[in-house]
C-alpha positions as CSV (number, residue, x, y, z in Angstrom):
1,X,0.0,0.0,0.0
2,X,1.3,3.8,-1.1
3,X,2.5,4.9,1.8
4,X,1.2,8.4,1.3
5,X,-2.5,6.7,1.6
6,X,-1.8,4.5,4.6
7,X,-0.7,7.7,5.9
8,X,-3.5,9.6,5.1
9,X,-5.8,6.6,6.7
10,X,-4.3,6.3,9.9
11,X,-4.3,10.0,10.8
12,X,-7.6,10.0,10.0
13,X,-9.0,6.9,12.0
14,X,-6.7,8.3,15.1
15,X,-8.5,11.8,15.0
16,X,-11.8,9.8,14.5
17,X,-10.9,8.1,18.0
18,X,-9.2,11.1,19.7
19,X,-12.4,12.7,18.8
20,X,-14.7,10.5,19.9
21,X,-13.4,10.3,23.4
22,X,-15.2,13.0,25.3
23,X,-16.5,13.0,28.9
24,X,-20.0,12.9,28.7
25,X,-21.3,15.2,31.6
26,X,-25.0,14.9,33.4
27,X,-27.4,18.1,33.2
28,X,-27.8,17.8,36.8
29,X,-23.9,18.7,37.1
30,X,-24.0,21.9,35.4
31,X,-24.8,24.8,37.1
32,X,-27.1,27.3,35.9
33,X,-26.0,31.3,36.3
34,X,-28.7,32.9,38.1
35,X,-26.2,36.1,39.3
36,X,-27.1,39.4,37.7
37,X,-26.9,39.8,33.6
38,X,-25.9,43.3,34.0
39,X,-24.4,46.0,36.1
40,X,-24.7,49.7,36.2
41,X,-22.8,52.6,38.0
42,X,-24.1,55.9,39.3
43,X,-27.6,55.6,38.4
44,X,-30.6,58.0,37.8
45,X,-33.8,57.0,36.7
46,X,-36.1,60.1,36.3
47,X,-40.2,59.2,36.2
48,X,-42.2,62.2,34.6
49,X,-46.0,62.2,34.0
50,X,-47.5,64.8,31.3
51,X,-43.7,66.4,31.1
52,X,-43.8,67.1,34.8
53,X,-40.9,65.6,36.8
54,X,-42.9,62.9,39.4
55,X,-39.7,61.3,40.9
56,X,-36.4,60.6,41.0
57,X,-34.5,57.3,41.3
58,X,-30.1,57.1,42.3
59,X,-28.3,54.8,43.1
60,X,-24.1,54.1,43.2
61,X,-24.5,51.0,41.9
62,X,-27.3,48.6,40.1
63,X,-28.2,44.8,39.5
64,X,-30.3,43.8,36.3
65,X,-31.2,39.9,36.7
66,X,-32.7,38.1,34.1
67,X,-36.2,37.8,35.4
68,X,-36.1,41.6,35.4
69,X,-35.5,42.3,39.3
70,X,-32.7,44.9,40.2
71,X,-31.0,45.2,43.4
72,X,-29.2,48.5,44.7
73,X,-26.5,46.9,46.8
74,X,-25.1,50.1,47.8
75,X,-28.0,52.7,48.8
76,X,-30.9,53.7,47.0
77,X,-32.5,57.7,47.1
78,X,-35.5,58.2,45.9
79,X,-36.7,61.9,45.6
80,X,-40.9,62.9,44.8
81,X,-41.9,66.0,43.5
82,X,-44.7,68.2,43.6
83,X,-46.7,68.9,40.7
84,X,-45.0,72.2,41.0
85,X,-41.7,70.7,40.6
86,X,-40.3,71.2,44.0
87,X,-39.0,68.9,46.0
88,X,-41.3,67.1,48.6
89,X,-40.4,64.1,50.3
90,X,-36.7,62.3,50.3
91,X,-36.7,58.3,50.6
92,X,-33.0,56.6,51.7
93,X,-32.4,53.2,52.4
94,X,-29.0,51.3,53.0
95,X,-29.8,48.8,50.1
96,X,-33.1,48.4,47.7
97,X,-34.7,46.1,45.7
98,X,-37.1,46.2,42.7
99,X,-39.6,43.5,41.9
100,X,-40.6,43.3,38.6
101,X,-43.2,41.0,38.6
102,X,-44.9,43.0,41.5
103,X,-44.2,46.6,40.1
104,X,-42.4,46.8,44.0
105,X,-39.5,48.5,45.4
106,X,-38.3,47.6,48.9
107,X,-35.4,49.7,50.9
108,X,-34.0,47.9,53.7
109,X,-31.6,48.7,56.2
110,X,-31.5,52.2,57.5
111,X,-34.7,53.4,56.1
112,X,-35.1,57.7,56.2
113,X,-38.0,59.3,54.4
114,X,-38.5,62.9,55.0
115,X,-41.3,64.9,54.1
116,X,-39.3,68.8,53.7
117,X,-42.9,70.3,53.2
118,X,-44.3,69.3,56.1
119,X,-41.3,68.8,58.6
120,X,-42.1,65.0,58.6
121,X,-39.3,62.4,59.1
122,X,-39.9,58.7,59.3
123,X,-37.2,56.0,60.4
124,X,-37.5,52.6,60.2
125,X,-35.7,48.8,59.1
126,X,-37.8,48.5,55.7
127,X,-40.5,50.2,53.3
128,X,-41.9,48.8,50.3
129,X,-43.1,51.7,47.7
130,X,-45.7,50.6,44.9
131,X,-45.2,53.4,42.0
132,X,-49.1,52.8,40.4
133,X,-50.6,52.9,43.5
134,X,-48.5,55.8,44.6
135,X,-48.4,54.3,48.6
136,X,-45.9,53.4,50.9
137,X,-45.9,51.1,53.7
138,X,-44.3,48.7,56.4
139,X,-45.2,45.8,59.1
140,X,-41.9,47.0,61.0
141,X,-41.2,49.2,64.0
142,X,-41.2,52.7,62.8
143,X,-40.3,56.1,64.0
144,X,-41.8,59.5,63.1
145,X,-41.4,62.9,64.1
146,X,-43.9,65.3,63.8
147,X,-42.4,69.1,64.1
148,X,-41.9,68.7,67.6
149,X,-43.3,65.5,68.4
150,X,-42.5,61.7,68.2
151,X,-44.7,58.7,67.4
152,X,-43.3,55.4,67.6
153,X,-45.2,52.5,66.8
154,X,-45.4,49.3,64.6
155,X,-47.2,49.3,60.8
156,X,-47.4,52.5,58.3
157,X,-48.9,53.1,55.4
158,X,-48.7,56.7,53.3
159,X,-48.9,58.1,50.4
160,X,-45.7,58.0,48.4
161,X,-45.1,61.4,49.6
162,X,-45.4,60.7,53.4
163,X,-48.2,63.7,53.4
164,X,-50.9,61.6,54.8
165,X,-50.3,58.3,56.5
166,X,-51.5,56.3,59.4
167,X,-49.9,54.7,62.2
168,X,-51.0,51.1,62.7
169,X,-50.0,50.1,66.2
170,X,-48.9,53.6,68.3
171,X,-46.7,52.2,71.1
172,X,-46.3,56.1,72.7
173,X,-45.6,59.8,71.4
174,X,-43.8,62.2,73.6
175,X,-42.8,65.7,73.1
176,X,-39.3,66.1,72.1
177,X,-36.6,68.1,74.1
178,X,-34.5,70.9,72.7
179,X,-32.0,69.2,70.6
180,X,-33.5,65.8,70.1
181,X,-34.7,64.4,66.9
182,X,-34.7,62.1,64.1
C-alpha cells in the first residue's frame, strides 16, 4: 500500500478516536448562572408624568437579573416631587430592591423618608413603595417625628409622599426636648 494513503488513513482513523473520546457530563452537574446579567454605576432613573418631573431614582451601583429584578447593593435615594416641581419628600435606604413582577421597590436597612414640606421624618428597618398605586408602607417598627413630636409605633402606610399616613400600632408619642430628633 502507497504509503502516502496508509498515511493519510491512519491519521484519519486516530483523529476519529481522539475525537470520539469525550467525557460525557450529566445536566444535573451543570450549574445554571442565576447572578445578575448586567451592572450599572451611578444611576438615575427620572419618572415624569405629562412632562412634569414625578420622581427621582439614584443609586451608586445597580443589579439587572434576568427575570427583570434589580438590586441596589449600595444605597438607594428616591426623591418625589410636587406637581410644581419642587421637591417634597426624600426616601434613603442602606440597600433596595425592585420586583418586577410585582411593580415593587423595597429599601432595607436604614430606612429615612423625610417629608421637607411638612417637617415629617420617618425612620424605620424596611419600606416597600408601589409606584401605580403611589403608597408606601411597612409591618416594621417605625419612628416619626412630627415638628416637635414623636410617634413610635409598629405598621405605616402613606402616600408616596409621606403627606398623609396612618400609624397602625402607636406604642407612645412624647414631646421632644431641645436638641432631640430624628
Amino acid at each position: 500500500m502507497n504509503p502516502k494513503i496508509q498515511f493519510l488513513l491512519l491519521s484519519l482513523f486516530g483523529s476519529l478516536f481522539f475525537f470520539s473520546c469525550r467525557e460525557s457530563v450529566s445536566p444535573e452537574v451543570l450549574e445554571v448562572y442565576d447572578g445578575p446579567m448586567n451592572e450599572a454605576i451611578d444611576i438615575l432613573l427620572i419618572h415624569s408624568d405629562s412632562a412634569v418631573l414625578r420622581s427621582e431614582i439614584r443609586a451608586p451601583r445597580q443589579l439587572e437579573f434576568k427575570n427583570g429584578d434589580l438590586q441596589f447593593p449600595e444605597g438607594i435615594e428616591i426623591k418625589f416631587f410636587t406637581v410644581e416641581g419642587l421637591l417634597e419628600t426624600t426616601l434613603r435606604a442602606d440597600r433596595g430592591f425592585f420586583m418586577k413582577d410585582e411593580n415593587l421597590y423595597r429599601g432595607e436597612g436604614n430606612v429615612q423618608i423625610q417629608n421637607l414640606i411638612k417637617d415629617q421624618k420617618l425612620q424605620t428597618e424596611e419600606i416597600f413603595w408601589n409606584q401605580a398605586q403611589k403608597k408606601i408602607w411597612t409591618e416594621k417598627f417605625v419612628t416619626i417625628q412630627e415638628r416637635q413630636t414623636l410617634f413610635n409605633g409598629t405598621g405605616m402606610e402613606a402616600d408616596d409622599t409621606f403627606s398623609n399616613y396612618t400609624l397602625k400600632q402607636v406604642r407612645d408619642s412624647r414631646t421632644l426636648l431641645p436638641g432631640e430628633g430624628l
